[in-house]
N, C-alpha and C positions, 0 to 999 in steps of 0.2 A: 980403051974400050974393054980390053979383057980384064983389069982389074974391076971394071963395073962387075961383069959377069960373076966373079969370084964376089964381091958384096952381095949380088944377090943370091947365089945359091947360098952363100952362110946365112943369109937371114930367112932363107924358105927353110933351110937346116932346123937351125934355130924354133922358128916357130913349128915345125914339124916336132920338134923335141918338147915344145911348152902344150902345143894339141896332145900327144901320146899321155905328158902329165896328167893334162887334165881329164881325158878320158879315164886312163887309172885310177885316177883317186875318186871320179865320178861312179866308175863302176863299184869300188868297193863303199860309196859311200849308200846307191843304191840297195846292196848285198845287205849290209847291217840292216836299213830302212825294212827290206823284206821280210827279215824274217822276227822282224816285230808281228805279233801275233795278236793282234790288234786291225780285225776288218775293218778295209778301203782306207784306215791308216797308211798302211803298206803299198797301195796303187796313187793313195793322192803325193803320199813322199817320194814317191819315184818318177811319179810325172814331173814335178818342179824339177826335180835331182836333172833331170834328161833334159829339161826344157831352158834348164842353168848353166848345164852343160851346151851343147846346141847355141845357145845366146851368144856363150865366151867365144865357141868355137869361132863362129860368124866375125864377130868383133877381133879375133885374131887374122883371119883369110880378110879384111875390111869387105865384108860381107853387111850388108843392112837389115839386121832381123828386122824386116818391115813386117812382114808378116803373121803379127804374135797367133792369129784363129789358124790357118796351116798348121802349124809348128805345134800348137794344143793339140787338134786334131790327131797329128804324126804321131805325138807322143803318148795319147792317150789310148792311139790305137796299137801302139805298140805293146802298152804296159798293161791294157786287157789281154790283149795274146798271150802277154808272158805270162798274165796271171791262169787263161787256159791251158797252154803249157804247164804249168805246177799241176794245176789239176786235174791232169790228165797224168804224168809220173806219178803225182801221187795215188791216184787209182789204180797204176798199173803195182805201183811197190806194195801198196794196199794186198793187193792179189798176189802176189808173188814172197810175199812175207819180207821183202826189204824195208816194208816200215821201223821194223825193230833195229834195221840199220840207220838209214837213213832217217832222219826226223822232217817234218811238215817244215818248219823253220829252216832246215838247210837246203830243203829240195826250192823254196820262192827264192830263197837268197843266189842259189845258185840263177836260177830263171833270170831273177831281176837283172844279175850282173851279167849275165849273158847279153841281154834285150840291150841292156847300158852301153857296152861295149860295142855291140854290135851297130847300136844307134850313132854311133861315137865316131867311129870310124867311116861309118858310111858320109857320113856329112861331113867326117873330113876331107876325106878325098872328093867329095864333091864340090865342096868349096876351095881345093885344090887347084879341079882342073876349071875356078870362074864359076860353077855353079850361083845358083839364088836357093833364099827359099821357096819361090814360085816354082822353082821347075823342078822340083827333087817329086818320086814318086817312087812307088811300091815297084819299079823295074829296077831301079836302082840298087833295093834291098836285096833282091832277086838275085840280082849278077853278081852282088859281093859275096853273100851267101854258097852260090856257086861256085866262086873262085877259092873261098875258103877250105869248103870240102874236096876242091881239088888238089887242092897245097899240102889236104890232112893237116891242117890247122883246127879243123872241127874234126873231132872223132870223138868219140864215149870216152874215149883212155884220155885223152887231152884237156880237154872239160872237166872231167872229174877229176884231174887230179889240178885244176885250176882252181876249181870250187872251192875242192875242201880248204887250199893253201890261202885261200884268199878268206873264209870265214874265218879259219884258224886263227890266220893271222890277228886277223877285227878283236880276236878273244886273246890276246897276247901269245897264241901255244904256240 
């Protein structure tokens, strides 16, 4: 009985290890999509990205993405957000003359991969603990969001220097 136990936590390991992949390389694939400069290019590429993401996730936790209109809905309202969020940094760097630092293209890329990861993770751990996609909801977002900034996992210093490493990277530098 106890080697069962040891089979299963390697293989919740395991798949904890292949969801984290996939979120990473979902979020940076997001980031690149963003900051194409190229309107609702940039929100329709990042809804699939999210919703590709999200699908594999399911299919890894044997989750039934039964519910592809939820799951559009989740994603799309996500990646409007993030796309208000840009627009709202970039109005404040606008004013603040961080435009000349910061460009339009790395402040969505940042957004996008933000929203990506953050989507990423929530659905992971809710398909974690048995979750569906019926029962996932904006409280969910909510309390991981919170638990983040409690950790200072989310701070201006942590983010930004996530961003940049992470478009950097996209660009070979």
């Amino acid at each position: 009985m106890e080697n069962l136990n040891i089979l299963d936590n390697k293989k919740v390991e395991n798949v904890g290890k292949s969801a984290y992949d996939l979120v990473a390389s979902s979020t940076a694939k997001a980031s690149a999509i963003a900051a194409v400069p190229i309107p609702l290019l940039d929100i329709g590429g990042v809804i699939f990205v999210q919703m590709d993401m999200v699908k594999k996730l399911a299919m890894m936790y044997d989750v039934d993405p039964d519910n592809q209109q939820k799951l559009l809905l989740v994603t799309f309202l996500t990646s409007i957000g993030g796309a208000l969020v840009s627009e709202a940094v970039s109005s404040i760097t606008t004013a603040t003359q961080l435009e000349k630092i910061l460009s339009e293209s790395l402040i969505k890329a940042s957004v996008a991969g933000l929203i990506t990861t953050i989507t990423g993770e929530v659905y992971q751990l809710h398909f974690e603990k048995g979750g569906s996609l019926n029962d996932i909801n904006l409280d969910n977002y909510i309390h991981y969001v919170r638990e983040q900034i409690q950790s200072d996992r989310i701070s201006a210093e942590v983010l930004g220097a996530k961003a940049i490493d992470s478009v950097l990277g996209k660009f070979g530098m």
